[in-house]
N, C-alpha and C positions, 0 to 999 in steps of 0.2 A: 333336765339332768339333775337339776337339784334337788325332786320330790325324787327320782332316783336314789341318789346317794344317799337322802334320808330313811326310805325306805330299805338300801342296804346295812344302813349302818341298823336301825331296829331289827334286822332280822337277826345281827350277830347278837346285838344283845339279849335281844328272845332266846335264841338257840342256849346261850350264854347261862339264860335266866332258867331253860326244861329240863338240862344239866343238872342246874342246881336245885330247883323242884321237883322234880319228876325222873333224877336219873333211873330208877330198877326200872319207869315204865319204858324208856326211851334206850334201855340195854336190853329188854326184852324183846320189844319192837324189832332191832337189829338181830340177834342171836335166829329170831326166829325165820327173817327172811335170808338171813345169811345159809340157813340150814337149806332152806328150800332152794339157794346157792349151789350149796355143794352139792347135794340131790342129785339137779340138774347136771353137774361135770359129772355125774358116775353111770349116771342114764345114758348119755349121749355117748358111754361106750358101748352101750349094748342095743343100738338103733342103729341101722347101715343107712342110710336114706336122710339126707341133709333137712329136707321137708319134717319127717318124722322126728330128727333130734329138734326142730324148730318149736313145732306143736308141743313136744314134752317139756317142752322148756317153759314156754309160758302155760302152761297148763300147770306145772311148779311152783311157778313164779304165783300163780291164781290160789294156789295151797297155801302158801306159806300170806298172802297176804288175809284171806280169810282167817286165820289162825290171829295175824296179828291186826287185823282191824279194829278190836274192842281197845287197844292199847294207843292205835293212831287215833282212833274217834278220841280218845282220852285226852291226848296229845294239842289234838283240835282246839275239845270244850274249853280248856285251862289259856290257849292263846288268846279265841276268841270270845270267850265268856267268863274268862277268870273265874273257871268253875274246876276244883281239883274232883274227879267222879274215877273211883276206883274201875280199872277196865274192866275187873271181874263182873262187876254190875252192868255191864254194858254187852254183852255177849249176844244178847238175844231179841236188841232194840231195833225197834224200825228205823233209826239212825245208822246204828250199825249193818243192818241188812242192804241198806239202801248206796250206804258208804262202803260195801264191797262189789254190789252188783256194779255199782257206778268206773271203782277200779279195774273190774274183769273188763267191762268194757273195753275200756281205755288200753288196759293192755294187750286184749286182742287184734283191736286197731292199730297202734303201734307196732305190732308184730306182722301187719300185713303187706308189709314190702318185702320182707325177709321170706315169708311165704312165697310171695308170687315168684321172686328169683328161684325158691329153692325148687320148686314145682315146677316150672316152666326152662329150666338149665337142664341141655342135654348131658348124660353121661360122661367124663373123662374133661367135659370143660373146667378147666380150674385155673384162666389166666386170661390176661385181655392182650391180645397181641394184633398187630395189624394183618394181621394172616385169620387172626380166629374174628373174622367180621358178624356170626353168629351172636357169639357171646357178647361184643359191644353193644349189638340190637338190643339185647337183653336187660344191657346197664344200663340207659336212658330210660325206661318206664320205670326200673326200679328207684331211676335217681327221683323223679319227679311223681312217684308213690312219696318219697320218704320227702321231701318238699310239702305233700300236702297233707301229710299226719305230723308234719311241724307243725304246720299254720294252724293246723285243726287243736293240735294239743295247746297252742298258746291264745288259743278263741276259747278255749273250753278250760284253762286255769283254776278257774271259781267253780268247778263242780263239786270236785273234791273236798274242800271246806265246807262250802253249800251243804253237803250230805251229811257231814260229820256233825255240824252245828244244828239237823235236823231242819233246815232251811228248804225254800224251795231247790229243791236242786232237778235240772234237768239241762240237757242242751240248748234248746233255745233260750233259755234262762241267762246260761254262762254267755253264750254269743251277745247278747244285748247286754252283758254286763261288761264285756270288753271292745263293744265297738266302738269304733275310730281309737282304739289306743293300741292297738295292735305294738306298736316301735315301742310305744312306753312298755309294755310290758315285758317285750324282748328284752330290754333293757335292762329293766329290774329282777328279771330271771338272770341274767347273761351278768352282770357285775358284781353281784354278790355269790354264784357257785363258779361260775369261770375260774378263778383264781384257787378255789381250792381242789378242783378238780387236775389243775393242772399240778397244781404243788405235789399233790398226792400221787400222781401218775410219774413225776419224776423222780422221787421217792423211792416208790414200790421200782421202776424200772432202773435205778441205779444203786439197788440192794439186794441181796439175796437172803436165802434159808429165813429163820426166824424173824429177822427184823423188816424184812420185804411185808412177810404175814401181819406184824403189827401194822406197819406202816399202813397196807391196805385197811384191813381192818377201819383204822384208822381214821383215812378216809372215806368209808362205810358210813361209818358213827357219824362223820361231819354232813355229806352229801343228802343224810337221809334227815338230819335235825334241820340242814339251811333246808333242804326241798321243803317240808313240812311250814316253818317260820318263814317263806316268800312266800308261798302259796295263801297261808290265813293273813297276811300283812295285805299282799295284794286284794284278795279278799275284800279286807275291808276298809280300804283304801276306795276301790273303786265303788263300795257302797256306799261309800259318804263323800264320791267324787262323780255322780252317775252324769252322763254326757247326755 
């Protein structure tokens, strides 16, 4: 728990520290996924088919982050390499290439429970009752799909950075670089964004009209600079702690 807390407490102050280094790159970063946000809420009215609003969504979500990958790679070199590298320069690297292909991945995984419910949910089901014993069958693969692109996403942590930094980056890579720390790393995910995730949810849900929208925002801004600053901490943490 202690390299824990150590590790939380550096990511604030990392996050703390891109702010103040690096804010246009780390508002542009957000502005651009944010867009590829709303995108997604105006698409999803014009799709009938829960399946189909799912795919347009992360297929969005896969735009806006190739748009803003030269920005995140940016974000990266300067945590882990104390290298300030303007993202414009960065657009067309085999770092950045590899640091997108690596995130579509990731995100299409992550999206594959929401898939399989949306695709395999008969029509008019929209509630779990003890009468509709269909749709319970249902929620149990779904639950234990999303159980194991947890597990998968906190085995495979250090891809991302990996990619960014131009590293070896591949799956079995990330896997041997987080085996047997599995709890640690939960850990050091889970103590340092928990807290602001939940701040922020409380927030937005107990405000309305314009100051809700900051408020989100808000924690937009926070969610995406802590993700970025645990991920290169863990990083290289576990590279200079290998098991």
């Amino acid at each position: 728990m202690g390299e824990i807390w150590t590790l939380s407490s550096k990511s604030y102050r990392d996050a703390i520290g891109l702010l103040q280094r690096a804010g246009s790159t780390v508002a542009i970063a957000v502005l651009i996924l944010a867009a590829s946000g709303f995108i997604s809420i105006g698409v999803d009215r014009l799709i009938n088919t829960m399946l189909g609003r799912q795919v347009a969504g992360t297929l969005l979500n896969i735009v806006g982050i190739w748009f803003a990958a030269p920005y995140l790679v940016s974000l990266y070199r300067l945590l882990l390499n104390n290298q300030t590298v303007p993202p414009e320069t960065l657009r067309n690297t085999q770092a950045t290439r590899r640091f997108f292909a690596w995130s579509a991945v990731l995100a299409f995984i992550t999206a594959a429970p929401g898939y399989f419910f949306a695709a395999v949910m008969p029509p008019g089901l929209t509630s779990i009752t003890p009468e509709n014993a269909e749709l319970t069958y249902l929620v149990w693969p779904t639950f234990f799909m999303l159980i194991a692109v947890w597990i998968f996403a906190i085995r495979t942590i250090t891809l991302v950075p990996a990619a960014a930094v131009d590293a070896d980056a591949g799956i079995a890579a990330a896997v041997q670089q987080t085996r047997g720390r599995f709890w640690f790393v939960v850990g050091a995910v889970t103590v340092p964004l928990l807290p602001v995730m939940l701040l922020g949810m409380l927030l937005t849900l107990n405000t309305g009209g314009i100051l809700s929208i900051v408020f989100s925002i808000g924690m937009a801004l926070a969610v995406l600079i802590l993700a970025v600053t645990v991920s290169a901490n863990l990083y290289r943490w576990l590279l200079d702690n290998p098991k």
